[in-house]
PyMOL Python script that loads the backbone (N, CA, C, O; Angstrom):
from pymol import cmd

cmd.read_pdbstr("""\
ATOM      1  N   UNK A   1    -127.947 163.363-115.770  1.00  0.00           N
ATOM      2  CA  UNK A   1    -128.255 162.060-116.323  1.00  0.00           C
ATOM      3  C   UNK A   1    -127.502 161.858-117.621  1.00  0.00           C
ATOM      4  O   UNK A   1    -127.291 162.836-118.338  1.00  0.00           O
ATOM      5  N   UNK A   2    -127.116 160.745-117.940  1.00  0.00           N
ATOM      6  CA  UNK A   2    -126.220 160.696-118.828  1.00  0.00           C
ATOM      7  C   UNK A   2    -126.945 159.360-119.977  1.00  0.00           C
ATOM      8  O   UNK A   2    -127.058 158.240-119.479  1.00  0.00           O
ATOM      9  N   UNK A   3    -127.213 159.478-120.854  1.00  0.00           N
ATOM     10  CA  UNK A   3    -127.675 158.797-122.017  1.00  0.00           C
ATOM     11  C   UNK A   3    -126.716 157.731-122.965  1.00  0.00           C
ATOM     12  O   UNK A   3    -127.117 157.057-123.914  1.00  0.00           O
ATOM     13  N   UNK A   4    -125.429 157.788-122.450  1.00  0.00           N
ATOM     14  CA  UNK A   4    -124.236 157.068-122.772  1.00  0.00           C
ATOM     15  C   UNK A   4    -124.603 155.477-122.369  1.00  0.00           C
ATOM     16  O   UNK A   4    -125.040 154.981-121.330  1.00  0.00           O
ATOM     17  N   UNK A   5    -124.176 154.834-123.832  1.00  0.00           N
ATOM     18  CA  UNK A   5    -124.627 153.476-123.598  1.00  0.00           C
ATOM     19  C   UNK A   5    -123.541 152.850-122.495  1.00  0.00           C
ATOM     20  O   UNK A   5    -122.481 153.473-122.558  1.00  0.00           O
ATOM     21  N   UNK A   6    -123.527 151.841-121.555  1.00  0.00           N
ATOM     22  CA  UNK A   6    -122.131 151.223-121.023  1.00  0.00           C
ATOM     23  C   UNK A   6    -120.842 150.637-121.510  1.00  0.00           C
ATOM     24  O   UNK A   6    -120.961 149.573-122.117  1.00  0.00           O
ATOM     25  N   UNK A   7    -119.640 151.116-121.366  1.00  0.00           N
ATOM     26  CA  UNK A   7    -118.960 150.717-122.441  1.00  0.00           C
ATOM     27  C   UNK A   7    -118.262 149.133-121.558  1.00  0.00           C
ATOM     28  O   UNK A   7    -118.843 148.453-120.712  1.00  0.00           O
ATOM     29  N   UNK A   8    -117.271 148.989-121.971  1.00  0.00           N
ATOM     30  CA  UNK A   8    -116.393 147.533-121.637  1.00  0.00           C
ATOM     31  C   UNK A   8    -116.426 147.306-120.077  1.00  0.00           C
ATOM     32  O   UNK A   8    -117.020 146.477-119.387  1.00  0.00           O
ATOM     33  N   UNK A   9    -115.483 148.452-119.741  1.00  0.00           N
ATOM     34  CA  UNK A   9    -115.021 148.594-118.387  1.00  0.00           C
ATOM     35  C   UNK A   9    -116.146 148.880-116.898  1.00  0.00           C
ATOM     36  O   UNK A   9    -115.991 148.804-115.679  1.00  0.00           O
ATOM     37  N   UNK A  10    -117.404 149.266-117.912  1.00  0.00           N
ATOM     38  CA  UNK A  10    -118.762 148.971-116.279  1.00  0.00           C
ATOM     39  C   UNK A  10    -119.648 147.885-116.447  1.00  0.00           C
ATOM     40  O   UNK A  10    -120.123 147.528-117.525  1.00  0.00           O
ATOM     41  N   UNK A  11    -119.811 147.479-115.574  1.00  0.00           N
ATOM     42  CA  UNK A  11    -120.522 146.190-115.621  1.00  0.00           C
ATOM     43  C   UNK A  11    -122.033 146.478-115.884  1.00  0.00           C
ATOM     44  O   UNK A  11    -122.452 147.348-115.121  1.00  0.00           O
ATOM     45  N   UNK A  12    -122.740 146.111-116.540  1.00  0.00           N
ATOM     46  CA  UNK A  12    -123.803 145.652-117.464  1.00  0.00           C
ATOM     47  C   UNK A  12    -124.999 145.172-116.090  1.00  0.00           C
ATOM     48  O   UNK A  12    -124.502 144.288-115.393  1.00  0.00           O
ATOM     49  N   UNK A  13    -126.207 145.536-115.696  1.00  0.00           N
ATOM     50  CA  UNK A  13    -126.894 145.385-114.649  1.00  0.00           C
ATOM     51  C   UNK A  13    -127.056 143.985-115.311  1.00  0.00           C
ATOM     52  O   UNK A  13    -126.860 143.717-116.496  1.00  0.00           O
ATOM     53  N   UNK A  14    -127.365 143.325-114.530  1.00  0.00           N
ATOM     54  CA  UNK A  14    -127.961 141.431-114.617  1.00  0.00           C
ATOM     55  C   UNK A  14    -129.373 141.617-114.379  1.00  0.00           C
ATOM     56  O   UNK A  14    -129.977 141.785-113.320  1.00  0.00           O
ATOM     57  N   UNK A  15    -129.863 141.540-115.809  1.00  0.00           N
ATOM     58  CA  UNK A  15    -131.437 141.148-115.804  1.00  0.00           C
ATOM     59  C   UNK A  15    -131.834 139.723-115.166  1.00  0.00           C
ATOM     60  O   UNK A  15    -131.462 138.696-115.732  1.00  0.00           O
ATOM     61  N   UNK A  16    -132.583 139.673-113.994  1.00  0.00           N
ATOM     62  CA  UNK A  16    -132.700 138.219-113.690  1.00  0.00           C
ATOM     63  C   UNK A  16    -133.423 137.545-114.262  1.00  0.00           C
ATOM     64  O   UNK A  16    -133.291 136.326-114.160  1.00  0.00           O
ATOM     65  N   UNK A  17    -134.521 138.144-115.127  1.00  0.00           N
ATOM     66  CA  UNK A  17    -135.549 137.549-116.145  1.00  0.00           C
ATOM     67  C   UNK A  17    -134.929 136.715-117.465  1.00  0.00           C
ATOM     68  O   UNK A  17    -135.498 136.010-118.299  1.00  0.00           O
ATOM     69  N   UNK A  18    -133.552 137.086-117.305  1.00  0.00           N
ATOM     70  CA  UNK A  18    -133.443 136.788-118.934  1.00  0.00           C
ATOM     71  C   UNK A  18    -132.701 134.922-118.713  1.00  0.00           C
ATOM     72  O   UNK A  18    -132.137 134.377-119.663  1.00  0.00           O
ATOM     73  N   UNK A  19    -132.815 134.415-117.725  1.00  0.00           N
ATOM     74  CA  UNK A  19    -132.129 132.917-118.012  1.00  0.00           C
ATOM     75  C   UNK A  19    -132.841 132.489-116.415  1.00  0.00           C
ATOM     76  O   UNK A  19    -133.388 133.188-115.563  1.00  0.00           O
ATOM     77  N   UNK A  20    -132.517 130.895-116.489  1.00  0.00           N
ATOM     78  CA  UNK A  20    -132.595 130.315-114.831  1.00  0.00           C
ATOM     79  C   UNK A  20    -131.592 130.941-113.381  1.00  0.00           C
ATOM     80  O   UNK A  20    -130.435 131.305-113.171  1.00  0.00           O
ATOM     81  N   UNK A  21    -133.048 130.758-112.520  1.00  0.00           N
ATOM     82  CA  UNK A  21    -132.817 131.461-111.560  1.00  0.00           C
ATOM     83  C   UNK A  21    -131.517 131.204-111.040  1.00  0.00           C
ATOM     84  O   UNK A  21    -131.016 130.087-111.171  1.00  0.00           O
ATOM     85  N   UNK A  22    -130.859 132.234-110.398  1.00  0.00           N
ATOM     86  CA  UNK A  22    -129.206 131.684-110.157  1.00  0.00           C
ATOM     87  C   UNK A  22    -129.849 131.171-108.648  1.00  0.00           C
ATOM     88  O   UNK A  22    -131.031 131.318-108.339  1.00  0.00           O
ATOM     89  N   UNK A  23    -128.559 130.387-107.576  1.00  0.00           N
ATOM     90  CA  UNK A  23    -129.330 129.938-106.187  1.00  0.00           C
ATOM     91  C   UNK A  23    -129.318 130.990-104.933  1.00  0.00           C
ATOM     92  O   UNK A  23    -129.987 130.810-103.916  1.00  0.00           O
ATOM     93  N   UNK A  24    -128.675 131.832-105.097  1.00  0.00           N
ATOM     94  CA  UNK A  24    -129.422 133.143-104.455  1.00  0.00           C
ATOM     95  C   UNK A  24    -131.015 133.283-104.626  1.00  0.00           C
ATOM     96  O   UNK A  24    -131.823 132.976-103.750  1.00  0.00           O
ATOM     97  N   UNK A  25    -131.278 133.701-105.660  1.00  0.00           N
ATOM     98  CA  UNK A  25    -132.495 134.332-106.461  1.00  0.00           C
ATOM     99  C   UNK A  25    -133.742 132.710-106.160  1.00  0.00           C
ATOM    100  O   UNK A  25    -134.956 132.839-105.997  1.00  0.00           O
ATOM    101  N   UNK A  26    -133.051 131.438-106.163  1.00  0.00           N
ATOM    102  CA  UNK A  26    -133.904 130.542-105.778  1.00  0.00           C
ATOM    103  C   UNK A  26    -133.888 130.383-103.695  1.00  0.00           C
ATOM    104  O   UNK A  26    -134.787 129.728-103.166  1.00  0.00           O
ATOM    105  N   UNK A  27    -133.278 130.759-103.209  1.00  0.00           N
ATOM    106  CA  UNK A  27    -133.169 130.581-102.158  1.00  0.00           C
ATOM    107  C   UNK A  27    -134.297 132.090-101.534  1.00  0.00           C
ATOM    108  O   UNK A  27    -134.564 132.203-100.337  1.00  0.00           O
ATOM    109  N   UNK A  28    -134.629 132.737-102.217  1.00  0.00           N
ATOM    110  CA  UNK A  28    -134.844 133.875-102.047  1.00  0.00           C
ATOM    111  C   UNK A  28    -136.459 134.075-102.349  1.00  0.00           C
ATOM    112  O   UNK A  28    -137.280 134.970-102.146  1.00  0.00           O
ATOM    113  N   UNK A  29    -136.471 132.646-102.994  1.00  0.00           N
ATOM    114  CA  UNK A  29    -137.421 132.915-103.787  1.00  0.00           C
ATOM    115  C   UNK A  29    -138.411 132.005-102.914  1.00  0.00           C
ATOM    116  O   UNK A  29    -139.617 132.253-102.889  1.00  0.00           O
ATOM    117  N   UNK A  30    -137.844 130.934-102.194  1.00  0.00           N
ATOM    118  CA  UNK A  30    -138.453 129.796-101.777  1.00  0.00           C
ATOM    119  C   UNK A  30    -138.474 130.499-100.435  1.00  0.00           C
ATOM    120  O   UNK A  30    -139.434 130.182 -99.733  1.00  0.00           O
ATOM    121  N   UNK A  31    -137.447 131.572 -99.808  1.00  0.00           N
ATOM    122  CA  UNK A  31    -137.798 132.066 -98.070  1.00  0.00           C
ATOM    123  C   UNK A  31    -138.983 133.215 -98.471  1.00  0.00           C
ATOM    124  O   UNK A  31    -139.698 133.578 -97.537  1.00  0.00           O
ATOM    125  N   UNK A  32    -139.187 133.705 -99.583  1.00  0.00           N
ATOM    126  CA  UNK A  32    -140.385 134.676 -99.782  1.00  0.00           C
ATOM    127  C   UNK A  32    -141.391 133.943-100.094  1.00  0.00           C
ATOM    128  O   UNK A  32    -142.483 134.477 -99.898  1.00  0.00           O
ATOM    129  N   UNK A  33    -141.402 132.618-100.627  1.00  0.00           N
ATOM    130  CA  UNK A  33    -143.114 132.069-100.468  1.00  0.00           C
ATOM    131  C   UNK A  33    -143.070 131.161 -98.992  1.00  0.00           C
ATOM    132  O   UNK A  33    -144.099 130.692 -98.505  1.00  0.00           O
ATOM    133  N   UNK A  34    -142.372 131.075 -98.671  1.00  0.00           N
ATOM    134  CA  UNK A  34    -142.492 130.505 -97.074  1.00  0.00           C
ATOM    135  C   UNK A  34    -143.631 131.314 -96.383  1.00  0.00           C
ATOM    136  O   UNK A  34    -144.699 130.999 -95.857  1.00  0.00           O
ATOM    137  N   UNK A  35    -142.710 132.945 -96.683  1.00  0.00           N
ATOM    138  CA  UNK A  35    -143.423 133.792 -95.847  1.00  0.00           C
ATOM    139  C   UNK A  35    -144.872 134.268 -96.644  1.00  0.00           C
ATOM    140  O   UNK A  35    -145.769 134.567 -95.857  1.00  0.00           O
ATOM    141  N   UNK A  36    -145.097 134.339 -97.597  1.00  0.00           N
ATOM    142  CA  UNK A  36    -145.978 134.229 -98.479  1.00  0.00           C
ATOM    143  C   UNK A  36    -146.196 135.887 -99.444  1.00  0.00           C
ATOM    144  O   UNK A  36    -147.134 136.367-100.080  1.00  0.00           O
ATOM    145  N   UNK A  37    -145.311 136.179 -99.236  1.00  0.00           N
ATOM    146  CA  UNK A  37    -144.801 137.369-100.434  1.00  0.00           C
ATOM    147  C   UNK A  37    -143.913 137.492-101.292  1.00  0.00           C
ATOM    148  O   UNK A  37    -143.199 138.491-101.373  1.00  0.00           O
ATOM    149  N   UNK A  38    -143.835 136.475-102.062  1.00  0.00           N
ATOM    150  CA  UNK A  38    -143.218 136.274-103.220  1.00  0.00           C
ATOM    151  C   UNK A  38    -144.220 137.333-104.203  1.00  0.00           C
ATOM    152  O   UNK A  38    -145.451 137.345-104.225  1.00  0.00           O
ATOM    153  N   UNK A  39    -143.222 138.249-105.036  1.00  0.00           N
ATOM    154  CA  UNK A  39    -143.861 138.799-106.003  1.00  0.00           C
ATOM    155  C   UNK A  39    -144.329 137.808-106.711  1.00  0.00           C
ATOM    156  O   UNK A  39    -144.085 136.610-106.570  1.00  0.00           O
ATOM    157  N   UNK A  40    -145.439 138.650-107.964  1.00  0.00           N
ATOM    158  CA  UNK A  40    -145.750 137.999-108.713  1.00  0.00           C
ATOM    159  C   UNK A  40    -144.510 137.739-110.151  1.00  0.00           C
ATOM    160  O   UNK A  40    -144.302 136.572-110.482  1.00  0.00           O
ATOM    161  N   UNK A  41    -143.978 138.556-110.693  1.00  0.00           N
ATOM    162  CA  UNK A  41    -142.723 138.727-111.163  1.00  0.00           C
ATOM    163  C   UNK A  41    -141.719 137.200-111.350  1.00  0.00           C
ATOM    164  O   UNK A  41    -141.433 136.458-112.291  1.00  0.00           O
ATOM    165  N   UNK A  42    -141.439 137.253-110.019  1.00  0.00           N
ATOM    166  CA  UNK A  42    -140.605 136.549-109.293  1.00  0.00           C
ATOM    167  C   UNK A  42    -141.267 134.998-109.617  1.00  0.00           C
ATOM    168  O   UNK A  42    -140.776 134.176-110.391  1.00  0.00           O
ATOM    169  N   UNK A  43    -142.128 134.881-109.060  1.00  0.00           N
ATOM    170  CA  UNK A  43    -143.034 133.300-109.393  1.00  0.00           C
ATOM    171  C   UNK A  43    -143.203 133.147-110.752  1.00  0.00           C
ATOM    172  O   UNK A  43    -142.816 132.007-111.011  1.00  0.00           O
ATOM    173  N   UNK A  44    -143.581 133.700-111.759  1.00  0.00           N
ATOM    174  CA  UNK A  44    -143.748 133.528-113.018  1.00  0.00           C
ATOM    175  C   UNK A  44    -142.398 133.538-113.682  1.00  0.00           C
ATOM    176  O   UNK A  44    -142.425 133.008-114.792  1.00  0.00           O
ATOM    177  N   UNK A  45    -141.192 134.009-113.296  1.00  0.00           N
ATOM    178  CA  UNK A  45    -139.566 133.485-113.472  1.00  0.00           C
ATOM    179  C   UNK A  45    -139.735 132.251-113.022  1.00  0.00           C
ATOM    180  O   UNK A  45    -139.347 131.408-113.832  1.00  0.00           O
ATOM    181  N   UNK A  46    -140.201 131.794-111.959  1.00  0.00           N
ATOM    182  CA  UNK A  46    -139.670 130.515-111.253  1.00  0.00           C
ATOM    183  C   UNK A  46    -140.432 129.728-112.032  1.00  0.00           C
ATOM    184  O   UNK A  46    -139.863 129.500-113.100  1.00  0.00           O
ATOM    185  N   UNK A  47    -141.599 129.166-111.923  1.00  0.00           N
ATOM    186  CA  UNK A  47    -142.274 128.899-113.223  1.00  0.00           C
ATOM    187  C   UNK A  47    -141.988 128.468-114.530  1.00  0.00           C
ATOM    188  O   UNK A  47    -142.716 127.652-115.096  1.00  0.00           O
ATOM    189  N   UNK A  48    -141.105 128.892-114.993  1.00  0.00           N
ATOM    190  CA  UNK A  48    -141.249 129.087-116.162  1.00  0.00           C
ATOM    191  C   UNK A  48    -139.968 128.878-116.814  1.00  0.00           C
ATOM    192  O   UNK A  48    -139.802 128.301-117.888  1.00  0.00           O
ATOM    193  N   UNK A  49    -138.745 129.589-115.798  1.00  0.00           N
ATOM    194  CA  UNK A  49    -137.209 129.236-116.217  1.00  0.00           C
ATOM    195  C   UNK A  49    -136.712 128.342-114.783  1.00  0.00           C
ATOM    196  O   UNK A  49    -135.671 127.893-114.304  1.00  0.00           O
ATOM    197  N   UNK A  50    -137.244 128.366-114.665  1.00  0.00           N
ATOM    198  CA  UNK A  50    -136.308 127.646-112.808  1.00  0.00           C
ATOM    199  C   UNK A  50    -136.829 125.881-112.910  1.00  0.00           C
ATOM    200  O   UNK A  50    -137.878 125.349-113.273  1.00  0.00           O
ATOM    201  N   UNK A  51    -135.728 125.438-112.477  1.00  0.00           N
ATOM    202  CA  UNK A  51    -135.909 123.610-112.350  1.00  0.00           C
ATOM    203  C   UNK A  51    -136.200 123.284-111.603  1.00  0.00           C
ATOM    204  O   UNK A  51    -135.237 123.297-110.836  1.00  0.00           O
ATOM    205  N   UNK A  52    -137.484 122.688-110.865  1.00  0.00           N
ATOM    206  CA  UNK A  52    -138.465 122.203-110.307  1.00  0.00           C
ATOM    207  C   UNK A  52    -137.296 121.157-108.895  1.00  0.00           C
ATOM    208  O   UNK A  52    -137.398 121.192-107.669  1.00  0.00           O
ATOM    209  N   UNK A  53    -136.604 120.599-109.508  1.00  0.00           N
ATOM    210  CA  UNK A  53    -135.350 119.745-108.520  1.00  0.00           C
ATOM    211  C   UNK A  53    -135.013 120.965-107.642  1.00  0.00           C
ATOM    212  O   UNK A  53    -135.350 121.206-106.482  1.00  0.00           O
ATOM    213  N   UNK A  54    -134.131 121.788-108.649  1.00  0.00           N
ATOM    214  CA  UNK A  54    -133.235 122.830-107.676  1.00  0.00           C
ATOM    215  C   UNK A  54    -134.162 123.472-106.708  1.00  0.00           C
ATOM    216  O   UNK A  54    -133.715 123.635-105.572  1.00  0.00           O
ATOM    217  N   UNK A  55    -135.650 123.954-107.014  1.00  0.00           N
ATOM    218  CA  UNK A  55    -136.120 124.508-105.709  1.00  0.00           C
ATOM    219  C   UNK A  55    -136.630 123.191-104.897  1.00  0.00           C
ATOM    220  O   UNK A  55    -136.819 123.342-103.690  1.00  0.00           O
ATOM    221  N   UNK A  56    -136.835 122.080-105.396  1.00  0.00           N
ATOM    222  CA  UNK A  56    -137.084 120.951-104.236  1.00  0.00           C
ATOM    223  C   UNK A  56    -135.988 121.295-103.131  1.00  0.00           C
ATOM    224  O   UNK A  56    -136.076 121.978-102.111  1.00  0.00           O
ATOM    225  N   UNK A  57    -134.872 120.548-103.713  1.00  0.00           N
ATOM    226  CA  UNK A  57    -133.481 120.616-103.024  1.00  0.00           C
ATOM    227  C   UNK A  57    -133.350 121.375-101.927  1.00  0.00           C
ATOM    228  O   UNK A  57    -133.326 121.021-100.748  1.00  0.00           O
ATOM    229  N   UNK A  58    -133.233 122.884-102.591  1.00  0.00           N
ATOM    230  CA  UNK A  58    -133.094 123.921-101.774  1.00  0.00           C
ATOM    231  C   UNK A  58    -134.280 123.997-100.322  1.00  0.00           C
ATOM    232  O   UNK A  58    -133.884 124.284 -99.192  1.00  0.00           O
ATOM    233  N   UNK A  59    -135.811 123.667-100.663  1.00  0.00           N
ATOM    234  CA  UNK A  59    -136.743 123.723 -99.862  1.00  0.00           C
ATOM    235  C   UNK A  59    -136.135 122.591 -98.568  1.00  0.00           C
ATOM    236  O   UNK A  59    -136.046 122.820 -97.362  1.00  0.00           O
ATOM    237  N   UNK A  60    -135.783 121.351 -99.317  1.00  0.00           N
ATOM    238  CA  UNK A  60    -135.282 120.471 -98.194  1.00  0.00           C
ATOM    239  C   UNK A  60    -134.353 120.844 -97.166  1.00  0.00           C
ATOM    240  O   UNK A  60    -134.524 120.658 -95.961  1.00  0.00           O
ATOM    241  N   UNK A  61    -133.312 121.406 -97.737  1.00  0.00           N
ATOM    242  CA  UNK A  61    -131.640 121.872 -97.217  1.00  0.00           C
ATOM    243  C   UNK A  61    -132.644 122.793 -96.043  1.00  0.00           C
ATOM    244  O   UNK A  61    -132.885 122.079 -95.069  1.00  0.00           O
ATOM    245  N   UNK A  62    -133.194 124.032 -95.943  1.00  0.00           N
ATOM    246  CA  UNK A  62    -134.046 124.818 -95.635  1.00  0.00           C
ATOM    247  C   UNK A  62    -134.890 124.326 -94.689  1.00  0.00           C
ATOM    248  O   UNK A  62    -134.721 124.490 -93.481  1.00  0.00           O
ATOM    249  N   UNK A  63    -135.733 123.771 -95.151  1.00  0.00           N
ATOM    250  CA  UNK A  63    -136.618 122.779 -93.886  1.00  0.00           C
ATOM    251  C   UNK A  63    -135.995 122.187 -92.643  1.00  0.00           C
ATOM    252  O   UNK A  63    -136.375 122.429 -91.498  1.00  0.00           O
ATOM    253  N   UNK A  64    -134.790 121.215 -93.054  1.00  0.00           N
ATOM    254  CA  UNK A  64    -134.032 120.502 -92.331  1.00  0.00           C
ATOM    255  C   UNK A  64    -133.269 121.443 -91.387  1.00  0.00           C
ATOM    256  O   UNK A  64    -133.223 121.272 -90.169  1.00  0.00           O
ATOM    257  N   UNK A  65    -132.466 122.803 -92.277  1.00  0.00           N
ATOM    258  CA  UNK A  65    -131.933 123.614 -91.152  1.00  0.00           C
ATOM    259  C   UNK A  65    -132.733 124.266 -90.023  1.00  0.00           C
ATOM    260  O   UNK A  65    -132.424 124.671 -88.902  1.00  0.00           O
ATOM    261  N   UNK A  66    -133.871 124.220 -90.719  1.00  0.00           N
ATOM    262  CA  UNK A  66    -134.842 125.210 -89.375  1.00  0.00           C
ATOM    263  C   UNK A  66    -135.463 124.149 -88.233  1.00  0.00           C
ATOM    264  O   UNK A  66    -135.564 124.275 -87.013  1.00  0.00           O
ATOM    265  N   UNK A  67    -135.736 123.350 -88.885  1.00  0.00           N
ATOM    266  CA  UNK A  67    -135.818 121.753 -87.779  1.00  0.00           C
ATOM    267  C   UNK A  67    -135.081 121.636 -86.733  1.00  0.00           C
ATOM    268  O   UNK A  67    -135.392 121.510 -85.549  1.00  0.00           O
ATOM    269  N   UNK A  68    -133.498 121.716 -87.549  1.00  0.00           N
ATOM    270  CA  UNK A  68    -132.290 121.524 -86.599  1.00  0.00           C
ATOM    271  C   UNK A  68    -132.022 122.725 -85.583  1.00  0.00           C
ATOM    272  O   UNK A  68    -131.690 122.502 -84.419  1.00  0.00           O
ATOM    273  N   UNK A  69    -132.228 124.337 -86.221  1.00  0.00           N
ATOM    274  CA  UNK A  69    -132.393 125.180 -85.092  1.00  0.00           C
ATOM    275  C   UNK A  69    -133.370 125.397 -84.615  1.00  0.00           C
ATOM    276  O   UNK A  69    -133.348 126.576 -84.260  1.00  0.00           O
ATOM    277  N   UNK A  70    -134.921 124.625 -84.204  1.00  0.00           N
ATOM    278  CA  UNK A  70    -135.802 124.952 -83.350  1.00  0.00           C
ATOM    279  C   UNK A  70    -135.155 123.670 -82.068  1.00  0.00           C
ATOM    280  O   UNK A  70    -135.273 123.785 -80.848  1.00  0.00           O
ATOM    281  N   UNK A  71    -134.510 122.554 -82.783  1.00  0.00           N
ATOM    282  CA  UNK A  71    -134.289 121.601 -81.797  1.00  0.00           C
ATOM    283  C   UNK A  71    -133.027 122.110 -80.673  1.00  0.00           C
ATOM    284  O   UNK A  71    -132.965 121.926 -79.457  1.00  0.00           O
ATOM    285  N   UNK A  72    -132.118 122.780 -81.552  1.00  0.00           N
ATOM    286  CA  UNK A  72    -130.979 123.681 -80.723  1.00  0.00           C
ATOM    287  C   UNK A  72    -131.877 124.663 -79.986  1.00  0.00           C
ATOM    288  O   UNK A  72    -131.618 124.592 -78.784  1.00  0.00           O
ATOM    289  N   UNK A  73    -132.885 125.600 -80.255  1.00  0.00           N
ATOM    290  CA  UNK A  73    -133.282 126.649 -79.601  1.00  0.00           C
ATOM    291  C   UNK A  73    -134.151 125.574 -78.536  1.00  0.00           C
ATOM    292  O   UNK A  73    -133.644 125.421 -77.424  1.00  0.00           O
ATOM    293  N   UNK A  74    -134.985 125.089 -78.733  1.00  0.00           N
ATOM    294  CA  UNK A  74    -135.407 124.430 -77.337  1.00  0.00           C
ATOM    295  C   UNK A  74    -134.814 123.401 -76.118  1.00  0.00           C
ATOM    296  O   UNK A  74    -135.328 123.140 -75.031  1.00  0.00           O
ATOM    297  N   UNK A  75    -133.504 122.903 -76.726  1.00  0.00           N
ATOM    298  CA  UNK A  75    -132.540 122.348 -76.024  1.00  0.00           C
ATOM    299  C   UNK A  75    -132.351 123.490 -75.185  1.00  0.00           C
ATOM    300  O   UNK A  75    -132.747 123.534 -74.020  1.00  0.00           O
ATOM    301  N   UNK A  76    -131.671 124.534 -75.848  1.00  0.00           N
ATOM    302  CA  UNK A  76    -130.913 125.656 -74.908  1.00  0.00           C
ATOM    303  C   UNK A  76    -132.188 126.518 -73.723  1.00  0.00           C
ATOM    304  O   UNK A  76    -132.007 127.172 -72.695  1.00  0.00           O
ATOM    305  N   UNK A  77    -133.045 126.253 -74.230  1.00  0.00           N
ATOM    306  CA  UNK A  77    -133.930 126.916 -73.572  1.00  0.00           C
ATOM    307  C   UNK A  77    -134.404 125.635 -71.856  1.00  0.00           C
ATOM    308  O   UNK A  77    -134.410 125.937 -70.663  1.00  0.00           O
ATOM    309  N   UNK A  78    -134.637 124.643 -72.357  1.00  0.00           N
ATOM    310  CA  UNK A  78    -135.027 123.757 -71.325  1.00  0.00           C
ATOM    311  C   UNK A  78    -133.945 123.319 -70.204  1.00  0.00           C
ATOM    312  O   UNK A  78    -134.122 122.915 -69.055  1.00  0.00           O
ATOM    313  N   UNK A  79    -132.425 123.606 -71.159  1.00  0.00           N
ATOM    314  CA  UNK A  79    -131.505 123.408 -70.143  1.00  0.00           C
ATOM    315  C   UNK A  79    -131.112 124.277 -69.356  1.00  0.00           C
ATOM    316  O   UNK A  79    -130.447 123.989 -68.361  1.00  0.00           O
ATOM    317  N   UNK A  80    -131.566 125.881 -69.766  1.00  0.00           N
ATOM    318  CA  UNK A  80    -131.555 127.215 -69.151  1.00  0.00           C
ATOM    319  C   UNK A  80    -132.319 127.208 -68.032  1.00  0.00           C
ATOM    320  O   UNK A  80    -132.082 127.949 -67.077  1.00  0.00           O
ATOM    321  N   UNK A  81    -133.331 126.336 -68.072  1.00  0.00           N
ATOM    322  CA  UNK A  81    -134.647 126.205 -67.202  1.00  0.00           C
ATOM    323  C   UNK A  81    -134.721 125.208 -66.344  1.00  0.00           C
ATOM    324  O   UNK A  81    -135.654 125.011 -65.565  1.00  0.00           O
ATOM    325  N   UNK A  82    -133.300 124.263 -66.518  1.00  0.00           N
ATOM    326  CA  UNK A  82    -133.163 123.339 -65.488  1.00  0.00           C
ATOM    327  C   UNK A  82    -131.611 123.844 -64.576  1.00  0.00           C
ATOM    328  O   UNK A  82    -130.772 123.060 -64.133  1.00  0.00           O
ATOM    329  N   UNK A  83    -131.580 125.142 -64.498  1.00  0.00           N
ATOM    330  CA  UNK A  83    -130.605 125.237 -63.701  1.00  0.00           C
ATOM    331  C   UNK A  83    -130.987 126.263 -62.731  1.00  0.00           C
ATOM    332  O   UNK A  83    -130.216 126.571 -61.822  1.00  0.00           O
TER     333      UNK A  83
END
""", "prot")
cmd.dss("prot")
cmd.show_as("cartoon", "prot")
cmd.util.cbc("prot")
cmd.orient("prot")
């Protein structure tokens, strides 16, 4: 183990706590309360540094795509079933 602070040339870990959520980290954040395990961590970032628009947005974009592939998955399925 080495006690050496990081110098220039290694990259510095990215605290995600320390500013607004980047849209990974919101996209990530909005498919883990979908499913309903969003840390607690995680929600109290969102909360608190994250813009209320950007996870609208994102929830919409999201909604709409899964809309659009249940309508593709049951197309393909009913036309599978008419042949």
């Amino acid at each position: 183990m080495s006690d050496r602070p990081p110098t220039q040339n290694q990259p510095q870990d990215h605290d995600p706590s320390s500013g607004k959520p980047t849209l990974w980290q919101t996209i990530h954040s909005i498919l883990a309360g979908l499913l309903g395990v969003q840390s607690s961590k995680n929600r109290e970032r969102d909360f608190t540094k994250g813009d209320a628009g950007n996870f609208i947005g994102v929830y919409v974009v999201l909604v709409v795509a899964l809309v659009i592939g249940m309508v593709v998955a049951v197309n393909l399925v009913i036309d599978a079933a008419a042949k």
